[in-house]
N, CA and C atoms of all chains as a GROMACS GRO file, in nm:
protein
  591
    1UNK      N    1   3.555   2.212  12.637
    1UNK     CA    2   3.591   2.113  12.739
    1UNK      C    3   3.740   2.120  12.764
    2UNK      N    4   3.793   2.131  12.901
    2UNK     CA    5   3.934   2.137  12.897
    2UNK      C    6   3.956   2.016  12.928
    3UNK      N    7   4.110   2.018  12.907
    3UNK     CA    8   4.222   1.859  12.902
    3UNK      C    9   4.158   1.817  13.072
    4UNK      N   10   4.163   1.653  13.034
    4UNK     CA   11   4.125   1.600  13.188
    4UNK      C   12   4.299   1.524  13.169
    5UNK      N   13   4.315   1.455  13.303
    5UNK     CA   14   4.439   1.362  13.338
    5UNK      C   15   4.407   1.272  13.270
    6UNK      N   16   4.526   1.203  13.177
    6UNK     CA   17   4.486   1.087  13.116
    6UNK      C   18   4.552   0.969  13.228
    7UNK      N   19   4.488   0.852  13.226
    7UNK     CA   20   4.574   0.718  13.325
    7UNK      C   21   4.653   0.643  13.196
    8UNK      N   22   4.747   0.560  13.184
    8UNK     CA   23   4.772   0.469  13.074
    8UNK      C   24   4.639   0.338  13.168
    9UNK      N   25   4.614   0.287  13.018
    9UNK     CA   26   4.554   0.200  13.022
    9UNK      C   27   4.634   0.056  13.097
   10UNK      N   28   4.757   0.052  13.153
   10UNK     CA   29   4.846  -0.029  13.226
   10UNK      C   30   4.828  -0.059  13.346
   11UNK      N   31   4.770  -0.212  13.366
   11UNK     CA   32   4.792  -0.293  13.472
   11UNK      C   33   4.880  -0.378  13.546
   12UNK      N   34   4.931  -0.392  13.680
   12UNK     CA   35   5.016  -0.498  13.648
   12UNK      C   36   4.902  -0.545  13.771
   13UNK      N   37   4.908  -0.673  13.770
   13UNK     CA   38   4.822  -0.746  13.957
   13UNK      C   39   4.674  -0.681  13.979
   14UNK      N   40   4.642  -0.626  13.868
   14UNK     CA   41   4.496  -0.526  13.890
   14UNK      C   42   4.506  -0.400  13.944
   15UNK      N   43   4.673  -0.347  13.945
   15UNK     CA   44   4.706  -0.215  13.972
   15UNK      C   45   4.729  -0.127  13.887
   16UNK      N   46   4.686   0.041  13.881
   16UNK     CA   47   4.734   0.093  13.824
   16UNK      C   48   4.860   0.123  13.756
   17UNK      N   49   4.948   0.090  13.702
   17UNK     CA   50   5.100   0.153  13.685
   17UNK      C   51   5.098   0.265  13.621
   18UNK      N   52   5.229   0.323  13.681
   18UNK     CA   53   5.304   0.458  13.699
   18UNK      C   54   5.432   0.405  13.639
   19UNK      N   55   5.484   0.410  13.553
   19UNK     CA   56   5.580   0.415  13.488
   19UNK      C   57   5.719   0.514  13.586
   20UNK      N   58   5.692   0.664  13.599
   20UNK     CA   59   5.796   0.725  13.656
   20UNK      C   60   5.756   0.705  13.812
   21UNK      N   61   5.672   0.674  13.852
   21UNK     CA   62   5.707   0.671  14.001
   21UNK      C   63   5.748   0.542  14.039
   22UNK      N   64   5.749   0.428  13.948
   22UNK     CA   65   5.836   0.310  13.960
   22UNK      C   66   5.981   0.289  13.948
   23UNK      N   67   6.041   0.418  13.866
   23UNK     CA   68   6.159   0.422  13.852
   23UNK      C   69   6.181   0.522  13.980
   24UNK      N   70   6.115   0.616  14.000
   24UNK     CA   71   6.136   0.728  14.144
   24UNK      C   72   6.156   0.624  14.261
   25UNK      N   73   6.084   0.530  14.231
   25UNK     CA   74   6.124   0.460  14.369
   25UNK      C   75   6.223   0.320  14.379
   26UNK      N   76   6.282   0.309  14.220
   26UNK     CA   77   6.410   0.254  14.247
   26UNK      C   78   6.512   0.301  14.251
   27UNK      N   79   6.498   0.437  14.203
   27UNK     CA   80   6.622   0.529  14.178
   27UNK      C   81   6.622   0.591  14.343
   28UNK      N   82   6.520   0.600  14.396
   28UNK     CA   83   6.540   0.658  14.576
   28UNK      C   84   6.562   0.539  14.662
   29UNK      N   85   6.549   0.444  14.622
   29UNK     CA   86   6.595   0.340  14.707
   29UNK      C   87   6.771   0.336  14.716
   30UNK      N   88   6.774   0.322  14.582
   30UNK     CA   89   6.936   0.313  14.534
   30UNK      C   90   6.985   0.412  14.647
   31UNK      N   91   6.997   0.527  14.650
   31UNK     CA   92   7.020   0.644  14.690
   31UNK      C   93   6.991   0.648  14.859
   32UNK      N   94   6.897   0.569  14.896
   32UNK     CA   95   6.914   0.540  15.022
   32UNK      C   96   7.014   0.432  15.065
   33UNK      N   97   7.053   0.359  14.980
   33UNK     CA   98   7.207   0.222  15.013
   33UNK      C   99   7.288   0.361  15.004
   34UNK      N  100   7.302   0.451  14.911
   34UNK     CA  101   7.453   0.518  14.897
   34UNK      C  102   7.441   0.577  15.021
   35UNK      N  103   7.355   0.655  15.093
   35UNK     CA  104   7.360   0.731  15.192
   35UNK      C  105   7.410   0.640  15.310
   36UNK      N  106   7.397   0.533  15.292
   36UNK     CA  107   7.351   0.418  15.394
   36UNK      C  108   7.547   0.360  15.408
   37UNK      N  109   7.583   0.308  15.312
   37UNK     CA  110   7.658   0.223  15.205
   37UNK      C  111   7.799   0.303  15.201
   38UNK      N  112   7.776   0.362  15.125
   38UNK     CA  113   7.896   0.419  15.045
   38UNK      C  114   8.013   0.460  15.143
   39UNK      N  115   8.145   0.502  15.160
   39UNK     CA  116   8.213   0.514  15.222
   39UNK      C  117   8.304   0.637  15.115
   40UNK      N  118   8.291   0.642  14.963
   40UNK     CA  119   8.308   0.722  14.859
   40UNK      C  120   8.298   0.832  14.856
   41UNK      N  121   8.123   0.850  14.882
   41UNK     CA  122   8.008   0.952  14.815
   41UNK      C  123   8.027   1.006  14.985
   42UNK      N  124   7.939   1.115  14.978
   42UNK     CA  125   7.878   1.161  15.099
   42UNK      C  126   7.842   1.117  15.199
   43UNK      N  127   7.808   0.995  15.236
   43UNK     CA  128   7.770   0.892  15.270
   43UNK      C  129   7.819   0.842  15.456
   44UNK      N  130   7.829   0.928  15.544
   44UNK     CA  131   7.945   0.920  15.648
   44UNK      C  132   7.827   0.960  15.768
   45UNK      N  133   7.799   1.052  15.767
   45UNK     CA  134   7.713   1.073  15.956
   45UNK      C  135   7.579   1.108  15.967
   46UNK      N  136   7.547   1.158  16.072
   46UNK     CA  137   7.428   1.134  16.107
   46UNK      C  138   7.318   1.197  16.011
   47UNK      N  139   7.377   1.255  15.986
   47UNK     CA  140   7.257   1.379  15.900
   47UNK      C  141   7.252   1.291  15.751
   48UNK      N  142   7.309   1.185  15.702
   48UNK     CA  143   7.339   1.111  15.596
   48UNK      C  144   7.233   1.034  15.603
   49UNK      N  145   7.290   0.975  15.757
   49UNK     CA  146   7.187   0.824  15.746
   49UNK      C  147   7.032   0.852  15.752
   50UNK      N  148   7.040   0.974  15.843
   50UNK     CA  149   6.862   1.083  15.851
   50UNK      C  150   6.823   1.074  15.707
   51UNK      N  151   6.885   1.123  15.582
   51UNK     CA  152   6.824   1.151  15.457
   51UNK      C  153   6.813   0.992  15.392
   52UNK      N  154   6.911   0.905  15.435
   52UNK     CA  155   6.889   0.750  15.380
   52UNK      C  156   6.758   0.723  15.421
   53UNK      N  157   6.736   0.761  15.572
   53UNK     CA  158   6.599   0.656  15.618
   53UNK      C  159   6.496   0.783  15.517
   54UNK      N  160   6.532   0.870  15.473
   54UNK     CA  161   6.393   0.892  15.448
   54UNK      C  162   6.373   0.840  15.275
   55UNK      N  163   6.483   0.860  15.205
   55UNK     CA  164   6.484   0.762  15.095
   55UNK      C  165   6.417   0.647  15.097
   56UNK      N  166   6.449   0.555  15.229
   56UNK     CA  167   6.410   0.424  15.216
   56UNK      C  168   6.261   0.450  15.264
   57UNK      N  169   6.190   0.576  15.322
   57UNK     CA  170   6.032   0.568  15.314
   57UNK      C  171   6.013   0.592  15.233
   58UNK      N  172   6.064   0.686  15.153
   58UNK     CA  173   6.002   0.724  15.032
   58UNK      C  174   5.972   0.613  14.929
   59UNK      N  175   6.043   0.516  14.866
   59UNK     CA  176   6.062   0.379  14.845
   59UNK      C  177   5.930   0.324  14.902
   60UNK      N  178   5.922   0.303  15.003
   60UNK     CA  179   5.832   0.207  15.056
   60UNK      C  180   5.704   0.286  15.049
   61UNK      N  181   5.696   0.384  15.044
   61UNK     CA  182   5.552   0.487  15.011
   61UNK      C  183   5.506   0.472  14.884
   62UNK      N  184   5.618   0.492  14.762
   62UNK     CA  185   5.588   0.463  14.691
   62UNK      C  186   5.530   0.312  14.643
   63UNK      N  187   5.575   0.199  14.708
   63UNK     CA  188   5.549   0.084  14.664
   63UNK      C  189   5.407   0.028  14.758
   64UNK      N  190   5.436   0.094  14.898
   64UNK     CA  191   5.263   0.045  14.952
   64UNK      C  192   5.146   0.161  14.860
   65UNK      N  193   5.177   0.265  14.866
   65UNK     CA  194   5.035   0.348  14.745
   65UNK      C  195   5.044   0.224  14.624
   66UNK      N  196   5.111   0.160  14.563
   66UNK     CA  197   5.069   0.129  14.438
   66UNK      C  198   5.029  -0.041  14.493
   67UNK      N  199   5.077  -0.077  14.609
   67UNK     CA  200   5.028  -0.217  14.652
   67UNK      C  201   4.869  -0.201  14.699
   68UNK      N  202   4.881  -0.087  14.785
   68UNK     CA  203   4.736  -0.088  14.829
   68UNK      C  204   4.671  -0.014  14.778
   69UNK      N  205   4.695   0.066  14.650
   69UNK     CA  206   4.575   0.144  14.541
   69UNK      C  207   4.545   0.302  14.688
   70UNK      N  208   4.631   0.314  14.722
   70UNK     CA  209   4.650   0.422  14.796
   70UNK      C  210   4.698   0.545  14.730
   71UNK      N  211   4.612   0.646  14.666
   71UNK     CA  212   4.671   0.793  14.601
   71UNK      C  213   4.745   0.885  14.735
   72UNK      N  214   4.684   0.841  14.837
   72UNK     CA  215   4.750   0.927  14.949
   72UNK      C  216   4.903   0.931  14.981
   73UNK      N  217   4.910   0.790  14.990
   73UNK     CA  218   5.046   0.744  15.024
   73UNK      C  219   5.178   0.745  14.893
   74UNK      N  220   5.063   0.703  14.779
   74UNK     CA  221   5.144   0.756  14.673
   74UNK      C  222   5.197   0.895  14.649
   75UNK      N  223   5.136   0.977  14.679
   75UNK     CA  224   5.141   1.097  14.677
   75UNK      C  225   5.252   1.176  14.792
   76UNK      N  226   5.252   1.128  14.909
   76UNK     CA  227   5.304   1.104  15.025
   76UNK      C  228   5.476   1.079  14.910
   77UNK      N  229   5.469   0.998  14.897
   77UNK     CA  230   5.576   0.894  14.843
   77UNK      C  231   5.650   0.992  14.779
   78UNK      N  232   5.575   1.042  14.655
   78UNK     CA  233   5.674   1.168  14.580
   78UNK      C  234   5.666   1.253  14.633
   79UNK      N  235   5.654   1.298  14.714
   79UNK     CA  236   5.696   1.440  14.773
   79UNK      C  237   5.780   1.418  14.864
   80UNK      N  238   5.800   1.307  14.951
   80UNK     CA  239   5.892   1.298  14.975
   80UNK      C  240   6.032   1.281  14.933
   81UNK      N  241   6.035   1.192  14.778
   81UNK     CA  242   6.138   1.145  14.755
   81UNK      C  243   6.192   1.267  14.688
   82UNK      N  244   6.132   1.419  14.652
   82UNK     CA  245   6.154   1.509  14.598
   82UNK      C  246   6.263   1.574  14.681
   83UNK      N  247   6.210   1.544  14.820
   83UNK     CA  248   6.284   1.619  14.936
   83UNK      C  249   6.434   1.551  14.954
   84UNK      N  250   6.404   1.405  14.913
   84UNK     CA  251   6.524   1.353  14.945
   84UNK      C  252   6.608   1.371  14.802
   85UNK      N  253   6.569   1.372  14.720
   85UNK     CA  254   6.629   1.431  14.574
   85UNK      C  255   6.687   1.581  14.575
   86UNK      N  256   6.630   1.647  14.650
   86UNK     CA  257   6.656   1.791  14.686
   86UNK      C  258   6.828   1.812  14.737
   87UNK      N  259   6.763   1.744  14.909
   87UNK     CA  260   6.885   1.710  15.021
   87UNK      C  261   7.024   1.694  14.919
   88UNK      N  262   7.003   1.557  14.843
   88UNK     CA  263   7.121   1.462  14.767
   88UNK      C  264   7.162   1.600  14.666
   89UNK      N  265   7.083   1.670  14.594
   89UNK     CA  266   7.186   1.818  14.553
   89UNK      C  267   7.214   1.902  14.599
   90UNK      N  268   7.171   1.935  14.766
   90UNK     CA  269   7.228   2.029  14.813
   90UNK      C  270   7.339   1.957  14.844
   91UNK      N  271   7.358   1.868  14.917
   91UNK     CA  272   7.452   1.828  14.996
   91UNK      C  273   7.580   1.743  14.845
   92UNK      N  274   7.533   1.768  14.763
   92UNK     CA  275   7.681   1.739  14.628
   92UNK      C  276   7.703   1.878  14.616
   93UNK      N  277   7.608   1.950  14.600
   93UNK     CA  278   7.655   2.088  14.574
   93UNK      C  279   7.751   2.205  14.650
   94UNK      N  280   7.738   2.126  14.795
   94UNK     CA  281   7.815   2.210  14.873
   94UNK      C  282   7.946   2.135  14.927
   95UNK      N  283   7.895   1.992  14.920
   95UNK     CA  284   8.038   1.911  14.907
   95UNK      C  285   8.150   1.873  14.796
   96UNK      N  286   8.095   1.948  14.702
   96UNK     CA  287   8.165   1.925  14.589
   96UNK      C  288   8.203   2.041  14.510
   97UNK      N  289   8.157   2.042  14.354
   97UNK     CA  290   8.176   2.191  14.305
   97UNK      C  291   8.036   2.217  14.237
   98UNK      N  292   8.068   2.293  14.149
   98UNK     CA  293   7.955   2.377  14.024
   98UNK      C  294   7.958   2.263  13.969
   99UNK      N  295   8.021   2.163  13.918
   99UNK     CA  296   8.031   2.058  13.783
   99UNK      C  297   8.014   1.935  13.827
  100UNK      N  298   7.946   1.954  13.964
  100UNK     CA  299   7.948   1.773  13.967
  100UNK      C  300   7.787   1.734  13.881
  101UNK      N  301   7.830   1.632  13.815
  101UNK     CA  302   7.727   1.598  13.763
  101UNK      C  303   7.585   1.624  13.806
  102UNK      N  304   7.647   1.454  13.933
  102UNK     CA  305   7.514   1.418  13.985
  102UNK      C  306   7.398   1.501  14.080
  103UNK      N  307   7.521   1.595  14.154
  103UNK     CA  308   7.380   1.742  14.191
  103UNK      C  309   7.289   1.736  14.054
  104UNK      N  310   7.332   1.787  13.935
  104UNK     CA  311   7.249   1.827  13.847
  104UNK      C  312   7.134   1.739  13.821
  105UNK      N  313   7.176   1.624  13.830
  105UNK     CA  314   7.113   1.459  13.774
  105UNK      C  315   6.978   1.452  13.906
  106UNK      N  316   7.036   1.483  14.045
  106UNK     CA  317   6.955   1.499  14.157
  106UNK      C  318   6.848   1.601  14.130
  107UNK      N  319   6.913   1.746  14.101
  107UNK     CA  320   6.800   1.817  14.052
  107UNK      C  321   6.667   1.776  13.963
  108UNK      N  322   6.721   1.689  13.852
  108UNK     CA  323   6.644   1.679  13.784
  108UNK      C  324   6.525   1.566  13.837
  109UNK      N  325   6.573   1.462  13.880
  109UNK     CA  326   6.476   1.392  13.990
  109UNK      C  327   6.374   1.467  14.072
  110UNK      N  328   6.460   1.573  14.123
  110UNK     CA  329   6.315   1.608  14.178
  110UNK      C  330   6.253   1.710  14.132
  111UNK      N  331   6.287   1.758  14.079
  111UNK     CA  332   6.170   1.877  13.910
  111UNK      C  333   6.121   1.747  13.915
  112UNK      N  334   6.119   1.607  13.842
  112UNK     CA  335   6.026   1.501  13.786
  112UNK      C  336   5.953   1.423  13.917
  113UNK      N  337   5.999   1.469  14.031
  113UNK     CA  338   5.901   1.393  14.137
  113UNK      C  339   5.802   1.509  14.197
  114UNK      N  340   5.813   1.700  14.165
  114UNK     CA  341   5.767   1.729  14.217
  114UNK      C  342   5.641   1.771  14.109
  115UNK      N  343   5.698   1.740  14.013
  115UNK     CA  344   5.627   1.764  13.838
  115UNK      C  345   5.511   1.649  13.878
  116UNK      N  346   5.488   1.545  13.925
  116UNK     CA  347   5.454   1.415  13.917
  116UNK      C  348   5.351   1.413  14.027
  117UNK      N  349   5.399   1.476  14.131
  117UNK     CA  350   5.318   1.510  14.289
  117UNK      C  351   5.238   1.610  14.238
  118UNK      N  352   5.251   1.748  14.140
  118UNK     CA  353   5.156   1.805  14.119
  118UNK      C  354   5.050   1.753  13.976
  119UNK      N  355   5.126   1.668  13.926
  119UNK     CA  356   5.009   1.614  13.803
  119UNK      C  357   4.891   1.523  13.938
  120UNK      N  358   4.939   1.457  13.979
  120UNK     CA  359   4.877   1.379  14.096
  120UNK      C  360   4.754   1.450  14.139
  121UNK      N  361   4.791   1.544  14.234
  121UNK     CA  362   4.714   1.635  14.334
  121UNK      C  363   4.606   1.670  14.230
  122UNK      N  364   4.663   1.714  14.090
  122UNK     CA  365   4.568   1.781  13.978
  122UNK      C  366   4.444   1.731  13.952
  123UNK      N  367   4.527   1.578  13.940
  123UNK     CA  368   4.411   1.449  13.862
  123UNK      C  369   4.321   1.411  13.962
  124UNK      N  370   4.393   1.427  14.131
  124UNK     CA  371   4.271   1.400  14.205
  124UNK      C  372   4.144   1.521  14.222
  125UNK      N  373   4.158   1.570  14.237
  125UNK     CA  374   4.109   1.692  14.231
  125UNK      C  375   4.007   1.730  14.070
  126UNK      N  376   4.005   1.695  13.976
  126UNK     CA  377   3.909   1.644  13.842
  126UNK      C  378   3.890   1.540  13.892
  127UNK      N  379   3.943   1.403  13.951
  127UNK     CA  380   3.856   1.273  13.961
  127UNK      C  381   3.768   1.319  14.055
  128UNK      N  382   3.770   1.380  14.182
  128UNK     CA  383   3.674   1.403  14.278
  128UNK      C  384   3.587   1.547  14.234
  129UNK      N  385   3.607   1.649  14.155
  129UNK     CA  386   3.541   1.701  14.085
  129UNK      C  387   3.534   1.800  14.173
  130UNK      N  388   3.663   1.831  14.232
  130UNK     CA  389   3.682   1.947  14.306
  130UNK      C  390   3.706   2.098  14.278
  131UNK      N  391   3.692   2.108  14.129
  131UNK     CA  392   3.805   2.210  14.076
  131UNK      C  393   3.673   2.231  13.958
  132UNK      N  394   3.604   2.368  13.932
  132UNK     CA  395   3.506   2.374  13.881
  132UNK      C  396   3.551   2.397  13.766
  133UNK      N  397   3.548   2.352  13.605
  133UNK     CA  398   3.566   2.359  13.498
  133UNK      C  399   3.530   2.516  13.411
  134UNK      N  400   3.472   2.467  13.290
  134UNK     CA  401   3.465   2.578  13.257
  134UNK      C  402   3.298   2.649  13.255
  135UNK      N  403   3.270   2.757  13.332
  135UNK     CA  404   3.141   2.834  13.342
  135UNK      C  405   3.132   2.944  13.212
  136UNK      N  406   7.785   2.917  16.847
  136UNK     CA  407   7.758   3.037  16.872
  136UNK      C  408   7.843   3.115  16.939
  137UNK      N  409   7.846   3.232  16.946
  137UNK     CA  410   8.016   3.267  16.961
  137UNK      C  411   7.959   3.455  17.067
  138UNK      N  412   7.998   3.442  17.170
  138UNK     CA  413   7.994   3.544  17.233
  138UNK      C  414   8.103   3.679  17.233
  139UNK      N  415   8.122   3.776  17.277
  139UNK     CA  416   8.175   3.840  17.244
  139UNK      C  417   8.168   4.023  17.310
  140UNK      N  418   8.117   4.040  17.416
  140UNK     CA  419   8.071   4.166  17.423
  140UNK      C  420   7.932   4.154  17.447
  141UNK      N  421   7.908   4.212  17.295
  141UNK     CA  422   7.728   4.178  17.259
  141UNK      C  423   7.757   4.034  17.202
  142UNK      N  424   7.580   3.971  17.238
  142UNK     CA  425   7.576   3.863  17.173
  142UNK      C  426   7.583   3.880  17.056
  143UNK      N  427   7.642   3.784  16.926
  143UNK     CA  428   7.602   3.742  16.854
  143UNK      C  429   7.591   3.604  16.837
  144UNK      N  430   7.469   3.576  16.733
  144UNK     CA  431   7.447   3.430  16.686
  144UNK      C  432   7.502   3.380  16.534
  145UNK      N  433   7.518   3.276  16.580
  145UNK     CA  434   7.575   3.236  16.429
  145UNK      C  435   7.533   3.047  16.414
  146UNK      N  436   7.479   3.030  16.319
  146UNK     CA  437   7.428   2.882  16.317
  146UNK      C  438   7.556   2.804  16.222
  147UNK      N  439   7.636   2.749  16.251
  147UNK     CA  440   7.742   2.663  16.245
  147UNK      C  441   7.668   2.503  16.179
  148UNK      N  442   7.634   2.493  16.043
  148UNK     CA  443   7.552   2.309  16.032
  148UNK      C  444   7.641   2.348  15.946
  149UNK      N  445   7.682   2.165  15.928
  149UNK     CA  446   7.730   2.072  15.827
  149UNK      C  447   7.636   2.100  15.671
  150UNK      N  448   7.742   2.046  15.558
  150UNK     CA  449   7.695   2.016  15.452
  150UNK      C  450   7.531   1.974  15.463
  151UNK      N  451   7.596   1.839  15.479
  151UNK     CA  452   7.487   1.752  15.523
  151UNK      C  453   7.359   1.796  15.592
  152UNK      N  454   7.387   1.843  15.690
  152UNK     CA  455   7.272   1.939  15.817
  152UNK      C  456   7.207   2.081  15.705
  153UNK      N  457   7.274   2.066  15.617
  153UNK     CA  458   7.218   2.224  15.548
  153UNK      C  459   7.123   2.120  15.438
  154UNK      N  460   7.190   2.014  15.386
  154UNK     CA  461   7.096   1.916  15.316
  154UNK      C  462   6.964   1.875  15.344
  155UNK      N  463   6.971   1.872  15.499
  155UNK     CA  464   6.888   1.824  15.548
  155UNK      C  465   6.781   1.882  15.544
  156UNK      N  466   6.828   2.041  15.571
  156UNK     CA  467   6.747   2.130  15.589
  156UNK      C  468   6.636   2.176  15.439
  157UNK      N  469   6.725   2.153  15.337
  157UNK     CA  470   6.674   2.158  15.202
  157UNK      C  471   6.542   2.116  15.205
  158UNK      N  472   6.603   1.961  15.204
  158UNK     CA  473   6.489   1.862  15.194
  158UNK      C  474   6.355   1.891  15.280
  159UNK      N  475   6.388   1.914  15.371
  159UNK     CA  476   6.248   1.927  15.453
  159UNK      C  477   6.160   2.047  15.416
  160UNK      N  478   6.321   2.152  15.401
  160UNK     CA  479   6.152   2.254  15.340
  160UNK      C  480   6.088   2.229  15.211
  161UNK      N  481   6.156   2.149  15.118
  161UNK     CA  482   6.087   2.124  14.980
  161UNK      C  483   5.968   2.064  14.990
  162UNK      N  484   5.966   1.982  15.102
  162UNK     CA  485   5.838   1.874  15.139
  162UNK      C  486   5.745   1.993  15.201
  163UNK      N  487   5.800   2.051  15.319
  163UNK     CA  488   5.692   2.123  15.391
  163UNK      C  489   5.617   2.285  15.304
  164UNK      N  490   5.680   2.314  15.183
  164UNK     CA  491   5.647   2.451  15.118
  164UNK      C  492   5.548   2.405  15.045
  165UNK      N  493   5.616   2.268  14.996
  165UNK     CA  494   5.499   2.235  14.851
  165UNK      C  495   5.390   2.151  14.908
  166UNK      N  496   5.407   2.122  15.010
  166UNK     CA  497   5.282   2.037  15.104
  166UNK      C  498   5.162   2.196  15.123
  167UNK      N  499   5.261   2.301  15.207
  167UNK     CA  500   5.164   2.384  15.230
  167UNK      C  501   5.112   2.471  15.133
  168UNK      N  502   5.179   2.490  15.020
  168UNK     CA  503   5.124   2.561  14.927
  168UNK      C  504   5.036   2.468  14.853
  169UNK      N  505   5.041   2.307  14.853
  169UNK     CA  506   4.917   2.214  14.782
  169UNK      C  507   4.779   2.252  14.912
  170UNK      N  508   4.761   2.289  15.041
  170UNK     CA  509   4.701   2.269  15.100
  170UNK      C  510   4.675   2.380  15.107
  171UNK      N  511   4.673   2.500  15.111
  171UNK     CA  512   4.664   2.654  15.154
  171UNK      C  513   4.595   2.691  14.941
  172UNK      N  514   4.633   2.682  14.882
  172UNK     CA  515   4.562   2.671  14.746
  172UNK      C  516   4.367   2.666  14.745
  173UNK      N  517   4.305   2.789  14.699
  173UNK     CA  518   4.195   2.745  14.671
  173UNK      C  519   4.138   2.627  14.626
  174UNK      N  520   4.062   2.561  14.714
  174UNK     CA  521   3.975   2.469  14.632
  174UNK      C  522   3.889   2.481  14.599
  175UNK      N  523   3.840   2.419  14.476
  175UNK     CA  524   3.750   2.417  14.399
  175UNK      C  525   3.754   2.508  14.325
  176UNK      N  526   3.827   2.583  14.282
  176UNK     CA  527   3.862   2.693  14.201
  176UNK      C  528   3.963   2.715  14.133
  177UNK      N  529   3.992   2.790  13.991
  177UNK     CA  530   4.058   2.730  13.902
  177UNK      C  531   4.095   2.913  13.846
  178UNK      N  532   4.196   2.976  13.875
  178UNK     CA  533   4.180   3.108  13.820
  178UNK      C  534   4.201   3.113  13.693
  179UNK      N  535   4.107   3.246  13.632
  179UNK     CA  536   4.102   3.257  13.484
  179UNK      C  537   4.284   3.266  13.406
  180UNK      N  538   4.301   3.314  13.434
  180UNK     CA  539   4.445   3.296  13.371
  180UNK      C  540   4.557   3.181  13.377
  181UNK      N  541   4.515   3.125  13.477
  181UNK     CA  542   4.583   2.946  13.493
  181UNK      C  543   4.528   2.892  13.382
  182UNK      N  544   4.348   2.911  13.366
  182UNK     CA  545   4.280   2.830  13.274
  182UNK      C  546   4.379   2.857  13.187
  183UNK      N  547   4.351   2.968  13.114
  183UNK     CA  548   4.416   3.035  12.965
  183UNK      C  549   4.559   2.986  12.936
  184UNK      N  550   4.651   3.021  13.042
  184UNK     CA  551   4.761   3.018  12.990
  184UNK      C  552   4.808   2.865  13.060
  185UNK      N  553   4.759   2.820  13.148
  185UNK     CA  554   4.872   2.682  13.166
  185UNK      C  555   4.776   2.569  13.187
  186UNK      N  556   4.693   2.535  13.085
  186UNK     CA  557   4.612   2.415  13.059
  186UNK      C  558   4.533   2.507  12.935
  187UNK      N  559   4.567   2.302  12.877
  187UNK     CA  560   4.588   2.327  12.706
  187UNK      C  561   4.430   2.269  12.694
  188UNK      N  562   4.361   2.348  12.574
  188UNK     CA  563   4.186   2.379  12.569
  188UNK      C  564   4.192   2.276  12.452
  189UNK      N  565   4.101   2.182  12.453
  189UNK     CA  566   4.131   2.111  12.359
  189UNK      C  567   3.971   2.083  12.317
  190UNK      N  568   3.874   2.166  12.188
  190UNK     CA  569   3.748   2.184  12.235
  190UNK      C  570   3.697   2.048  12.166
  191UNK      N  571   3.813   2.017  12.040
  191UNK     CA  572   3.747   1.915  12.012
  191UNK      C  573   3.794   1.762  12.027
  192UNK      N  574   3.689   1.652  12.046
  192UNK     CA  575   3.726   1.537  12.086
  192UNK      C  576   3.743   1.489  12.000
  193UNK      N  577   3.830   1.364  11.956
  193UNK     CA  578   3.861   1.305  11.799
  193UNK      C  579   3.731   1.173  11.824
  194UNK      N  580   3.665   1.153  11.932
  194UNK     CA  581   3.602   1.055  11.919
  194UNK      C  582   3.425   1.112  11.866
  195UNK      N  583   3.432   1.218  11.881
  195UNK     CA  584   3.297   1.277  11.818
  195UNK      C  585   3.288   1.340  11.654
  196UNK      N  586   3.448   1.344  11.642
  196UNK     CA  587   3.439   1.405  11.536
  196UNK      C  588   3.390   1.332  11.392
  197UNK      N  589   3.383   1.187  11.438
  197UNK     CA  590   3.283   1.139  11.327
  197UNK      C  591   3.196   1.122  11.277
   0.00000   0.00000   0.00000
């Protein structure tokens, strides 16, 4: 018998919880104020505020999939915020140097949102019994 | 874009505009490679090497 997806046994409101896609979607929210916000960071024209608004869907994707028990939109949710995790290290990486941290810190966000979008896709795919085991 | 004789092209984007560009293909590669992926099918060497076989259950083993 091979490994199936495990769920945590964690409810909150009669919803599933996700532990990292609850933090994915406060940590991409955040990140949509800096794009939005900041006057510091990168944070200045059009192509900024373009990657903010999509932060702030990503955010809200993430939080309607887990309001409305939606895998679609959840799913939706991290892959997007991967993209916007992406954007936020290219755009430190080329505005900045080799050593800025937070590119790296960005990278790693989205390795864990795109790590997260494919455990997802996986588990749906054994829940709907799409993916033939072992013959 | 910058003329000269013969044309040449040259795409001139911002940081930002090259950011942009990141992002979207990360969404649109791994969207199409989740969607373009056999379904219902599981190749023998994925099995083997990148999902862990676990034959026995600790709840039977008593």
């Amino acid at each position: 018998m091979m490994s199936r997806g495990v769920e945590l046994p964690w409810v909150i409101l009669g919803r599933r919880l996700r532990p990292f896609s609850f933090v994915l979607m406060i940590a991409t929210f955040i990140v949509g104020l800096e794009f939005h916000l900041t006057d510091t960071g990168p944070g200045s024209g059009l192509s900024e505020h373009f990657a903010g608004g999509f932060a702030f869907m990503a955010a809200a994707m993430l939080m309607l999939g887990w309001a409305y028990r939606n895998d679609d939109i959840h799913d939706w949710g991290l892959l997007v915020a991967a993209g916007v995790w992406g954007a936020r290290s290219t755009l430190f990486f080329l505005h900045g140097d080799w050593v800025d941290v937070g590119a790296y810190l960005s990278v790693c966000w989205m390795v864990g949102a795109l790590g997260a979008y494919g455990l997802e896709r996986y588990d749906h795919k054994w829940r709907y019994h799409l993916v033939r085991g072992d013959e | 874009m910058t003329t000269s004789g013969d044309t040449t092209w040259s795409v001139e984007m911002s940081d930002a505009q090259w950011s942009l560009l990141v992002g979207a293909a990360i969404v649109i590669v791994t969207r199409l490679v989740d969607v373009f992926l056999p379904k219902g099918y599981m190749a023998r060497w994925a099995r083997t090497w990148l999902v862990k076989d676990d034959d026995t259950d600790p709840d039977e083993e008593e």
